[in-house]
Each structure stands twice: as C-alpha cells, then as structure tokens.
C-alpha positions in Angstrom: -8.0 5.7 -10.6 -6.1 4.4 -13.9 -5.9 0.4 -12.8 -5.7 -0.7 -16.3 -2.3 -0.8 -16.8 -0.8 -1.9 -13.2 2.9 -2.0 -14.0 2.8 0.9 -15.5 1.4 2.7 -12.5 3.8 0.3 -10.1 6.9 1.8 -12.2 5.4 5.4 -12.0 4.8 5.8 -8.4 8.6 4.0 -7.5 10.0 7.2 -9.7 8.7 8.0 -13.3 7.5 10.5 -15.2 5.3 13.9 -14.1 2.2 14.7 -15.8 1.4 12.0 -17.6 -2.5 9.7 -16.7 0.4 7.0 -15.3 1.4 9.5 -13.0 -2.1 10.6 -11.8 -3.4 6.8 -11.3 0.3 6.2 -9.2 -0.5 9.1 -7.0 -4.2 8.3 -6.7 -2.4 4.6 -5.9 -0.6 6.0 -3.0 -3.4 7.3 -0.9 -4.9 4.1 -1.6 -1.8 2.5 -0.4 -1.8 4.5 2.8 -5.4 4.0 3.5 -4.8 0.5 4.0 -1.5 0.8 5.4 -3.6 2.9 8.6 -6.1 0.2 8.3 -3.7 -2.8 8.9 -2.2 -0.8 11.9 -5.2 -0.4 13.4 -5.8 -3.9 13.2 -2.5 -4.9 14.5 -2.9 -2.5 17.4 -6.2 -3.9 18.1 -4.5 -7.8 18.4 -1.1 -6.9 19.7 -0.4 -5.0 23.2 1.4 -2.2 22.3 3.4 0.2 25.0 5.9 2.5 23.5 6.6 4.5 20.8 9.7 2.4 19.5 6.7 -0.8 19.6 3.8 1.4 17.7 6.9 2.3 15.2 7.9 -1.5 15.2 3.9 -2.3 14.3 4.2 0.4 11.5 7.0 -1.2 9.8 5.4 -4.7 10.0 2.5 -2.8 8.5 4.1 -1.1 5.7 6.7 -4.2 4.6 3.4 -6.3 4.8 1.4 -4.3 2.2 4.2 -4.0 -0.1 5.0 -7.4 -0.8 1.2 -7.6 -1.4 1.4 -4.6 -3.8 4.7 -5.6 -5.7 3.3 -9.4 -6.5 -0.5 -7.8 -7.3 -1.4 -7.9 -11.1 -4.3 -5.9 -10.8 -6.1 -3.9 -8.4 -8.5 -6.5 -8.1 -5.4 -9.2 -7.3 -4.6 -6.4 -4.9 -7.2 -6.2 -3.1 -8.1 -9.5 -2.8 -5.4 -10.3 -1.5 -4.8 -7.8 1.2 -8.3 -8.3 2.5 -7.5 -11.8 2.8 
C-alpha cells in the first residue's frame, strides 16, 4: 500500500489518473475501505435487530456514510485507522 502521501491517494481513488503508484495505493485503498465497511456492518447487525432487506440496506448506508467521514478527515492511514477502530 502507498500511504505516504494520503491526499494524493484520497484525490486518486475519487477520480485521477491510471497507471501511476497513486493509482495502485488508491485501489489497494479501496479494498481496504471495503474490508472495514463489511466489518462495521457486521458489527451493526450484531447490535441492531434487523428484519428486511430495505433495514439491512438502511444498516449499509449508515455503514458506508460512517466510514467516509472517517476516511475524508484521516491524514494518514495511521489517523485512519485509529480512528475507525475507535
């Protein structure tokens, strides 16, 4: 993963360039990004009774607007992860 320069890779994955080390750390980013988009789901399934489609869909977008705003105000992927795991 290229971490070192997190704006960069930020900018990259919302739409830059192809082929470029930027480009590989925004995509290797991403997965990242799912992973713990699947792991905060699975934790809000575990504390919230779901039943539904339309509510696991709900839990999803809590989920995903939740690790964005944690993402977008990260300066590092050490700020990142700090703070999504607390």
């Amino acid at each position: 993963m290229n971490w070192n320069n997190w704006r960069a890779v930020q900018a990259e994955a919302q739409g830059g360039g192809e082929g470029s080390e930027t480009a590989a750390g925004a995509m290797d980013s991403g997965d990242l990004r799912q992973r713990i988009d699947n792991m905060i789901m699975e934790t809000l399934k575990r504390h919230v009774s779901v039943s539904g489609q339309e509510r696991v869909q709900e839990l999803k977008e809590i989920a995903v607007t939740f690790e964005e705003k944690i993402y977008s105000t990260a300066t590092s992927q050490h700020d990142y992860l700090q703070k999504i795991s607390s």
